[in-house]
DODOMAR-747830 format. One record per atom (N, C-alpha, C): z, y, x; residue in one letter; atom name; chain. Coordinates in Angstrom, 2 decimals. Example, Ala and Ser with C-alpha at 12.3 -4.5 7.8 and 13.67 -1.06 7.14 Angstrom:
2
<site <7.80 -5.69 13.19> A N A>;
<site <7.80 -4.50 12.30> A CA A>;
<site <7.80 -3.30 13.20> A C A>;
<site <7.08 -2.25 12.85> S N A>;
<site <7.14 -1.06 13.67> S CA A>;
<site <7.87 0.03 12.90> S C A>;
END
This chain:
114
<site <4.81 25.06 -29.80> X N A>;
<site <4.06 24.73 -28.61> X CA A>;
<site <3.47 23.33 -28.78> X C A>;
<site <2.35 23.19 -28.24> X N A>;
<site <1.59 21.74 -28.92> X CA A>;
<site <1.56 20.64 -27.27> X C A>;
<site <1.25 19.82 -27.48> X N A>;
<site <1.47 19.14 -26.25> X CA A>;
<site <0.00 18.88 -25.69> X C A>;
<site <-0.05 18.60 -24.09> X N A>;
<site <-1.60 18.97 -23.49> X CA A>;
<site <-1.84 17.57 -24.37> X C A>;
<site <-3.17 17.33 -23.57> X N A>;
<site <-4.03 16.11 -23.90> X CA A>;
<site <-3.67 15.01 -23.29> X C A>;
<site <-3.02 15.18 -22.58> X N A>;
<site <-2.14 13.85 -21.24> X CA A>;
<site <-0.82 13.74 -21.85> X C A>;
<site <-0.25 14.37 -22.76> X N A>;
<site <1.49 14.14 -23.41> X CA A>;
<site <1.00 13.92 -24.67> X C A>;
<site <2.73 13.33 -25.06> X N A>;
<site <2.61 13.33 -26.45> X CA A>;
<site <3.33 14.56 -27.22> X C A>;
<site <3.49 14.51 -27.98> X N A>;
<site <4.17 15.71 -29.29> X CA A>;
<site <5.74 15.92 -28.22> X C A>;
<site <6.71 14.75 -27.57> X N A>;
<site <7.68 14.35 -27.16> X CA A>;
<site <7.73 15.34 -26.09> X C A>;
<site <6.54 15.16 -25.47> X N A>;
<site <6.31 16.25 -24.14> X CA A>;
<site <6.13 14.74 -22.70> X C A>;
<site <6.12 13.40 -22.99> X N A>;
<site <6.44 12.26 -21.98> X CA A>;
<site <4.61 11.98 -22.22> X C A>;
<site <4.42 11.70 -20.79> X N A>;
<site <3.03 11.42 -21.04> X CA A>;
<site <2.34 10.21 -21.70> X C A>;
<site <1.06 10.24 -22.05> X N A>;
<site <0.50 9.52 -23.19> X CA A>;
<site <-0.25 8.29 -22.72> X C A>;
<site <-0.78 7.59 -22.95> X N A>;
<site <-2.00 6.62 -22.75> X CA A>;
<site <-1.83 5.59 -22.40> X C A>;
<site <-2.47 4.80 -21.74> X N A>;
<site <-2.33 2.81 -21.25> X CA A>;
<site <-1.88 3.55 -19.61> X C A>;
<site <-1.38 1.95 -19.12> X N A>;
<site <-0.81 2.15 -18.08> X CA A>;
<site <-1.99 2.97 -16.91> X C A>;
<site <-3.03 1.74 -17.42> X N A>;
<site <-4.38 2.03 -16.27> X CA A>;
<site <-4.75 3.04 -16.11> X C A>;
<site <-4.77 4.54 -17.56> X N A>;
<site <-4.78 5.48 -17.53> X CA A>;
<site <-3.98 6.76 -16.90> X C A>;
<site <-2.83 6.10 -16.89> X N A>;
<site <-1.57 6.93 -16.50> X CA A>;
<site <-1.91 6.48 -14.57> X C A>;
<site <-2.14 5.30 -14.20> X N A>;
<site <-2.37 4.91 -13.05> X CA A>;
<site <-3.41 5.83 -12.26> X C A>;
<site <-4.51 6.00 -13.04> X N A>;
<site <-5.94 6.55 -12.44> X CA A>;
<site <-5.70 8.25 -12.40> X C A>;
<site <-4.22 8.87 -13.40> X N A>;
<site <-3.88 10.09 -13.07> X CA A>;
<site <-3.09 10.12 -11.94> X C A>;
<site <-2.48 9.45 -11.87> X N A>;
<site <-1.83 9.59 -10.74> X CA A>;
<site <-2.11 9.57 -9.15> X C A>;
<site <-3.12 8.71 -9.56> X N A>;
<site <-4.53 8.27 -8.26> X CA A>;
<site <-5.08 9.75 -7.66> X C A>;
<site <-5.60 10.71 -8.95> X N A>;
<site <-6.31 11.66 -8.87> X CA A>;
<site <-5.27 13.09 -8.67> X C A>;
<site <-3.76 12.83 -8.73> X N A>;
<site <-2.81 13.63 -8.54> X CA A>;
<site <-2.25 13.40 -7.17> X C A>;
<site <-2.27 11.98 -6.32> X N A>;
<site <-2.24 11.83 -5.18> X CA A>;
<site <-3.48 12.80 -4.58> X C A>;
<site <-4.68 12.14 -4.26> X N A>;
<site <-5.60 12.71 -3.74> X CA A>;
<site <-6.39 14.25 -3.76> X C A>;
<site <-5.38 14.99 -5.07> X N A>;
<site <-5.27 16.50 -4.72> X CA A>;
<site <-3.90 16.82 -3.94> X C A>;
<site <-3.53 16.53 -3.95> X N A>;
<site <-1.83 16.54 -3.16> X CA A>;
<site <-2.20 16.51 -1.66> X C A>;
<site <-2.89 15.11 -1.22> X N A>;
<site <-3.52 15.07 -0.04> X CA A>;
<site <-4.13 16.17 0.59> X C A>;
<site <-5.14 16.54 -0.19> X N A>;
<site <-6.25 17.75 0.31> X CA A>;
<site <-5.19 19.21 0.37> X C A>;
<site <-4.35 18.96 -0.46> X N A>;
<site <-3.33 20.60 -0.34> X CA A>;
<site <-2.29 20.32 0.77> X C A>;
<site <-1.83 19.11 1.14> X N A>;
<site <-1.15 18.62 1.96> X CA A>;
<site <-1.92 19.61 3.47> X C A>;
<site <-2.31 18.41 3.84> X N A>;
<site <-3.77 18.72 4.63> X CA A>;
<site <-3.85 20.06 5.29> X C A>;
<site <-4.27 20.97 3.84> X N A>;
<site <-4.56 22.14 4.75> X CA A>;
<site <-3.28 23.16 5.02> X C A>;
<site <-2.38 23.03 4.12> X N A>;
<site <-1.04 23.73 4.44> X CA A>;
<site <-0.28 23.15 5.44> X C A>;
<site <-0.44 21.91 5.98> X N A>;
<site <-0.38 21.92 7.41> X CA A>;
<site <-1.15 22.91 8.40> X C A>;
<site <-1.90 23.69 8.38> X N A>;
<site <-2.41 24.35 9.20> X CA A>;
<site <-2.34 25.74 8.84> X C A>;
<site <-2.12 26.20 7.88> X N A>;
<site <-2.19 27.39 7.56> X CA A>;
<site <-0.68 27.82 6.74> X C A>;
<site <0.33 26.98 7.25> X N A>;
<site <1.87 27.65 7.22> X CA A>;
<site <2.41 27.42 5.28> X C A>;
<site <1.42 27.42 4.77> X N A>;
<site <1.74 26.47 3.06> X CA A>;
<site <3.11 26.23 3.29> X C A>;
<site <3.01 24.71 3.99> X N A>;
<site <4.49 23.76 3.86> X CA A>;
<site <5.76 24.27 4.48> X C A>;
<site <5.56 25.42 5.42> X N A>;
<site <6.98 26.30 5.58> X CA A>;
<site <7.13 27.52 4.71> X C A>;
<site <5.90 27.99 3.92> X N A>;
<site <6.32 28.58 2.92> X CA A>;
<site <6.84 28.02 1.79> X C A>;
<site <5.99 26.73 1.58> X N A>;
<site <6.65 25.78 0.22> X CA A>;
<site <8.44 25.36 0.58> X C A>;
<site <8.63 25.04 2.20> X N A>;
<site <10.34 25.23 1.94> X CA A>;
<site <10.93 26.15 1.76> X C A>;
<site <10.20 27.43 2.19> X N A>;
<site <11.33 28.58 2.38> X CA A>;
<site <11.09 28.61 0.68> X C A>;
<site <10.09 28.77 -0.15> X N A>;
<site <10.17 29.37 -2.00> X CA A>;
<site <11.29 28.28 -2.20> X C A>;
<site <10.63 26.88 -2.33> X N A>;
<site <11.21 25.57 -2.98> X CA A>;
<site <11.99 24.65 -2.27> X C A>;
<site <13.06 24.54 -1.74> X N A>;
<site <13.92 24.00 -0.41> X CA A>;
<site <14.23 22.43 -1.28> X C A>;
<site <13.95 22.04 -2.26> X N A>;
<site <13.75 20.93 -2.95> X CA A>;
<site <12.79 19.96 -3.22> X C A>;
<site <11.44 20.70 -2.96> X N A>;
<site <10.29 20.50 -2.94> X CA A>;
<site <10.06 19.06 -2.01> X C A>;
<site <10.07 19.16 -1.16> X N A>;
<site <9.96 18.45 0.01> X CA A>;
<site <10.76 16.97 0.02> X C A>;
<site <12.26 17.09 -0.58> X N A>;
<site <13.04 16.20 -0.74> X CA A>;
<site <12.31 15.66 -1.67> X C A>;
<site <12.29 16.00 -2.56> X N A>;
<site <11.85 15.44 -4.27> X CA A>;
<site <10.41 14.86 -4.05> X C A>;
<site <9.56 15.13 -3.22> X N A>;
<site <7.89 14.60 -3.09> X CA A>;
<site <8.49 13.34 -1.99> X C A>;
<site <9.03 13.09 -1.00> X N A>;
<site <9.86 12.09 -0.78> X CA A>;
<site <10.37 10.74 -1.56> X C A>;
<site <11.37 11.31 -2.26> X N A>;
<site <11.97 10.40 -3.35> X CA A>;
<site <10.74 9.85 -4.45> X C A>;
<site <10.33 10.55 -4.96> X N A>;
<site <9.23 9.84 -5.70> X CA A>;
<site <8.37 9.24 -5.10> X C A>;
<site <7.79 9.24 -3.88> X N A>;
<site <6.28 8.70 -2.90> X CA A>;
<site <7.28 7.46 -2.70> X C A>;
<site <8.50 7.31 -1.85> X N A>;
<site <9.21 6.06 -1.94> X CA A>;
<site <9.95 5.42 -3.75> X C A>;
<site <9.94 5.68 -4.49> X N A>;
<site <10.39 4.93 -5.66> X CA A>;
<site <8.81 4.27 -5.61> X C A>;
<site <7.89 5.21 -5.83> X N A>;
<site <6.26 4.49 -5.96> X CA A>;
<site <6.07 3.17 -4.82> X C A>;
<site <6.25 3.51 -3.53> X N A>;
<site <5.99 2.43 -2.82> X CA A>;
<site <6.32 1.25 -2.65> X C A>;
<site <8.10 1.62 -3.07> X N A>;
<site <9.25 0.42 -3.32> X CA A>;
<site <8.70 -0.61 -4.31> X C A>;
<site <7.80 -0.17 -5.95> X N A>;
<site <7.60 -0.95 -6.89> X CA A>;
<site <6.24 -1.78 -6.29> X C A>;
<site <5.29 -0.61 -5.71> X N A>;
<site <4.09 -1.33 -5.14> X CA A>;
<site <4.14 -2.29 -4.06> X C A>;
<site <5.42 -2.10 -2.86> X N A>;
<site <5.48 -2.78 -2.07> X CA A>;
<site <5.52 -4.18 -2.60> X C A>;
<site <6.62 -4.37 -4.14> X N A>;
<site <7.30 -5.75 -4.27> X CA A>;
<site <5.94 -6.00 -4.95> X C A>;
<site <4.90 -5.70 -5.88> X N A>;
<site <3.49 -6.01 -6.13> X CA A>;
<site <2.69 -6.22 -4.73> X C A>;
<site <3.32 -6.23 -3.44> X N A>;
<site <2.20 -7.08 -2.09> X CA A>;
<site <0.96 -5.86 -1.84> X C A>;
<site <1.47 -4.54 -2.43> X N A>;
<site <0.41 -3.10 -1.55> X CA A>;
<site <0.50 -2.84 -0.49> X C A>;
<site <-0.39 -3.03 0.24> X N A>;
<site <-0.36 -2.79 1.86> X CA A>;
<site <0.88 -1.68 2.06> X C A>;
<site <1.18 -1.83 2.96> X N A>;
<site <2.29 -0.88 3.72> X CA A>;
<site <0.98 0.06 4.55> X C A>;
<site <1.97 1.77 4.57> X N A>;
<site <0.99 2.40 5.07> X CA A>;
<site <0.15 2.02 6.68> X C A>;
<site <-0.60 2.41 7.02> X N A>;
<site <-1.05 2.03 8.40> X CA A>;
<site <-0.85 3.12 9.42> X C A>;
<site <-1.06 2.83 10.71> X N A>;
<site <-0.84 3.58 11.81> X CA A>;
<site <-1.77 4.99 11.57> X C A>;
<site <-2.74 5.02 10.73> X N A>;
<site <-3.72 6.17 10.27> X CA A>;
<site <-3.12 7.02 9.55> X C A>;
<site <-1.70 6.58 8.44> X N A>;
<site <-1.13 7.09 7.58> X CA A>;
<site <-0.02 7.99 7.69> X C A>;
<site <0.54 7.41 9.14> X N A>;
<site <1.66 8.19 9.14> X CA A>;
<site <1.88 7.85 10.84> X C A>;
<site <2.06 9.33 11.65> X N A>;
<site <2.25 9.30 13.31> X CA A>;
<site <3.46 7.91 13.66> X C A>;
<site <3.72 7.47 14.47> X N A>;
<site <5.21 6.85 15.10> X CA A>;
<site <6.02 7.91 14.74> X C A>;
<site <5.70 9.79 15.12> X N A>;
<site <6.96 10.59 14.73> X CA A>;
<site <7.20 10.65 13.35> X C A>;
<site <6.25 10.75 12.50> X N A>;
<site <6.87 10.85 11.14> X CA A>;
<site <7.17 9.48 10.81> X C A>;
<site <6.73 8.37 10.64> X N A>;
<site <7.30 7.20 10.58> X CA A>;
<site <9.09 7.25 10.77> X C A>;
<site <9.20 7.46 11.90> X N A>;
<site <11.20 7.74 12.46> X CA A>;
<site <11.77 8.83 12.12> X C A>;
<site <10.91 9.94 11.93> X N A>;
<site <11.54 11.40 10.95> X CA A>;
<site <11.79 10.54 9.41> X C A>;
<site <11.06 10.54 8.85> X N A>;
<site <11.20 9.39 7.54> X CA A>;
<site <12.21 8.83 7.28> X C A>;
<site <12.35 7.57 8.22> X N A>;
<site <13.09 6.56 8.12> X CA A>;
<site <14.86 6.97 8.57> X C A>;
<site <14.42 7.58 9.79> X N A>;
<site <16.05 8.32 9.88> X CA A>;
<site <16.41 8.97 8.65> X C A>;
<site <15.71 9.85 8.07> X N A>;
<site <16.24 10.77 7.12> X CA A>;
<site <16.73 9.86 6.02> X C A>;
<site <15.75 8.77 5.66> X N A>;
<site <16.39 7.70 4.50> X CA A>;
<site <17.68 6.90 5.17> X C A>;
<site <17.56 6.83 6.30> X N A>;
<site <19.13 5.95 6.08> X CA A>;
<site <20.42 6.82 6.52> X C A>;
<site <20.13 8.18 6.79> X N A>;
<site <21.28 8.78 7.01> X CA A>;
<site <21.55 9.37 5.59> X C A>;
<site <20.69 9.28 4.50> X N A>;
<site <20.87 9.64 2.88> X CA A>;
<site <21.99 8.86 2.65> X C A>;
<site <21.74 7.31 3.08> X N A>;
<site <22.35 6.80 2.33> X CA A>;
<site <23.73 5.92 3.43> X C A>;
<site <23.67 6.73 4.69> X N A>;
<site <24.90 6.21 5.56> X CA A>;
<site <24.60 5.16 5.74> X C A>;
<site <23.32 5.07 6.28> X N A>;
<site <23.17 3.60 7.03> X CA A>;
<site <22.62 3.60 8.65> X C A>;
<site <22.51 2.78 9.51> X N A>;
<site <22.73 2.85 10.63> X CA A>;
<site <21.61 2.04 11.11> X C A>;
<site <21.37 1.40 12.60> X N A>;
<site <20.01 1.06 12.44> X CA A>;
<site <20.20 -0.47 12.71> X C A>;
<site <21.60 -1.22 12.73> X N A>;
<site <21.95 -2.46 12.42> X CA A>;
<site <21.34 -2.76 10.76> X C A>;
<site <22.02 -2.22 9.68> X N A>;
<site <21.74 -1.74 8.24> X CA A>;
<site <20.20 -2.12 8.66> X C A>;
<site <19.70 -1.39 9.09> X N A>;
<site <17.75 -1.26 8.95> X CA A>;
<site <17.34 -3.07 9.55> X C A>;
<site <18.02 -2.77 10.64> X N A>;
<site <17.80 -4.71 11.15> X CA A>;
<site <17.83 -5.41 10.31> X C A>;
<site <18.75 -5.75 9.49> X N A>;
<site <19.02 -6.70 8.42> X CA A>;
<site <17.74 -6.70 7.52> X C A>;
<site <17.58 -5.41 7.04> X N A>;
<site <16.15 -5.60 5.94> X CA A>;
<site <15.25 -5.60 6.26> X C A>;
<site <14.72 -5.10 7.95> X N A>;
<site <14.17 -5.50 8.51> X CA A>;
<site <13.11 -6.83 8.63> X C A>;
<site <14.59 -7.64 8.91> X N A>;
<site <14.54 -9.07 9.13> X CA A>;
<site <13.75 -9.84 8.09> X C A>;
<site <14.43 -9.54 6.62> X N A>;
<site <14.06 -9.82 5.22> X CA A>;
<site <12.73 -9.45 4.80> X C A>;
<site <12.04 -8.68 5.41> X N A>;
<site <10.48 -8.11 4.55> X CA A>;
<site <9.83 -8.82 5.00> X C A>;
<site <8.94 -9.17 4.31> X N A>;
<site <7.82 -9.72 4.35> X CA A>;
<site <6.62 -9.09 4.57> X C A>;
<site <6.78 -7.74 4.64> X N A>;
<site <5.58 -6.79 5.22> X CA A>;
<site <5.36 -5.88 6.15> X C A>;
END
């Protein structure tokens, strides 16, 4: 089996960072548009009922991404990006992952700078 044009022989993907950056750019913004419309046409409760992992795992990676970009000074999302309800669906779900409470959230709260 030979590896695409985006991997190497290894199977780990290939190229300069900026390259690997501008795929990922263009792997967000199809994600978006499929996002989008499977909100309306039942997609994302079929994507839990096939893939009940799915959902967790696009989570965990969108926050590891934001965590590195945040400490690089990338805007935090805006009120356009995400409702007040998903904002607190979100955020509850991350600190009850990790058994934290909303004193826990105060503290780091306090500490950001963004």
């Amino acid at each position: 089996m030979s590896a695409s044009p985006s991997e190497s022989p290894s199977g780990q993907p290939s190229g300069s960072p900026a390259a690997r950056a501008g795929r990922i750019a263009a792997l967000v913004d199809e994600l978006a548009g499929e996002v989008e419309v499977g909100l309306g046409d039942g997609a994302l409760a079929a994507l839990v009922a096939a893939h009940p992992d799915a959902a967790r795992r696009l989570v965990a990676v969108a926050a590891r991404a934001y965590a590195v970009a945040a400490e690089e000074d990338a805007p935090a999302p805006s009120g356009t990006d995400l409702t007040p309800t998903e904002a607190v669906v979100l955020a509850t779900a991350a600190l009850r992952a990790h058994d934290l409470n909303p004193f826990d959230l105060a503290l780091w709260f306090s500490r950001s700078t963004s």
